[in-house]
C-alpha positions as CSV (number, residue, x, y, z in Angstrom):
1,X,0.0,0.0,0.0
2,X,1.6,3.1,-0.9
3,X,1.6,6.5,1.2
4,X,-1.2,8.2,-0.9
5,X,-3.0,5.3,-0.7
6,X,-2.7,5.3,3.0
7,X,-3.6,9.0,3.2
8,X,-6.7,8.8,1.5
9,X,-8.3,5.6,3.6
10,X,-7.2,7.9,6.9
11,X,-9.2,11.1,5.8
12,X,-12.2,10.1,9.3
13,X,-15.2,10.5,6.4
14,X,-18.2,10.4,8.6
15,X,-20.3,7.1,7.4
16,X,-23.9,6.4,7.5
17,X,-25.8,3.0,8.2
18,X,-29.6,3.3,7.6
19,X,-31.8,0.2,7.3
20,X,-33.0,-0.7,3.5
21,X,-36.7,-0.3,2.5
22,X,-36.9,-3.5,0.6
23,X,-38.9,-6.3,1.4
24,X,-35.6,-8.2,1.8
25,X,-34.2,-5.6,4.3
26,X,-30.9,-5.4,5.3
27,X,-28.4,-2.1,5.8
28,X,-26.6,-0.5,3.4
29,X,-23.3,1.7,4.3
30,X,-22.0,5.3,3.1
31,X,-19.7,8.0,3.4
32,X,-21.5,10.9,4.0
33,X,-19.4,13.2,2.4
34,X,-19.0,11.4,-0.6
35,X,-23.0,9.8,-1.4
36,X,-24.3,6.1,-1.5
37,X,-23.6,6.6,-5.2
38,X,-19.5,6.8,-5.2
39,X,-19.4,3.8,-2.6
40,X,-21.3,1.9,-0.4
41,X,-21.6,-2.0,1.1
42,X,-24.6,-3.4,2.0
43,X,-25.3,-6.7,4.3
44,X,-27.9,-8.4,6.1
45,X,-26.5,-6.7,9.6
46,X,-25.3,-3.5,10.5
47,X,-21.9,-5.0,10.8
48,X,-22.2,-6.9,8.0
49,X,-23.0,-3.6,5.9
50,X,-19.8,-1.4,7.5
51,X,-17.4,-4.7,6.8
52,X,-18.8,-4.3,3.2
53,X,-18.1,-1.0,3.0
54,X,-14.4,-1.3,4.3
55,X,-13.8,-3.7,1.8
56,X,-15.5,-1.7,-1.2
57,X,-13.5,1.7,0.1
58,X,-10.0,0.3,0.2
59,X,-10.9,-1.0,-3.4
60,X,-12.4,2.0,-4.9
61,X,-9.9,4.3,-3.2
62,X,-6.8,2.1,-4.3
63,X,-8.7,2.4,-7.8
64,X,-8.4,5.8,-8.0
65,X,-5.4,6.6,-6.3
66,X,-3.3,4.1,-9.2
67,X,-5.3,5.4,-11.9
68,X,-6.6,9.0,-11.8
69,X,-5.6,12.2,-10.0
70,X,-8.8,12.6,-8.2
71,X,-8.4,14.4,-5.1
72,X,-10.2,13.5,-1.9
73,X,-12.1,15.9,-0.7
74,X,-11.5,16.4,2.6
75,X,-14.6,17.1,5.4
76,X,-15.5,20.1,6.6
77,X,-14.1,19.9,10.5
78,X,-11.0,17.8,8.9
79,X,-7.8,19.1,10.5
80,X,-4.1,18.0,8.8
């Protein structure tokens, strides 16, 4: 894992767990700051859900850190 990597997945994004509205149920995982749409997990469980979302993070932000310049946008109360 290289240092820009590693200094993306520490930026503290605030994420959100709400219960789906399905007939199946389940949870589905966010960062706030960034939408449902640009990354989420989803799970049977709450934990289930966040795991889901750890996994799909590393891999989206590893995607875009080898591939793009994209810049993370940082939150709003984010101090360096």
């Amino acid at each position: 894992m290289n240092d820009e990597l590693k200094e993306a997945l520490a930026i503290p994004y605030s994420i959100q767990i709400s219960p789906v509205r399905e007939e199946d149920g389940g949870f589905v995982a966010f960062m706030k700051e960034l939408g449902w749409t640009f990354c989420s997990g989803v799970g049977d469980s709450y934990e289930e859900a966040f795991q889901s979302l750890k996994i799909a993070r590393e891999e989206v932000f590893e995607y875009l850190v080898e591939r793009s310049d994209f810049k993370f946008p940082k939150p709003d109360n984010y101090i360096e």
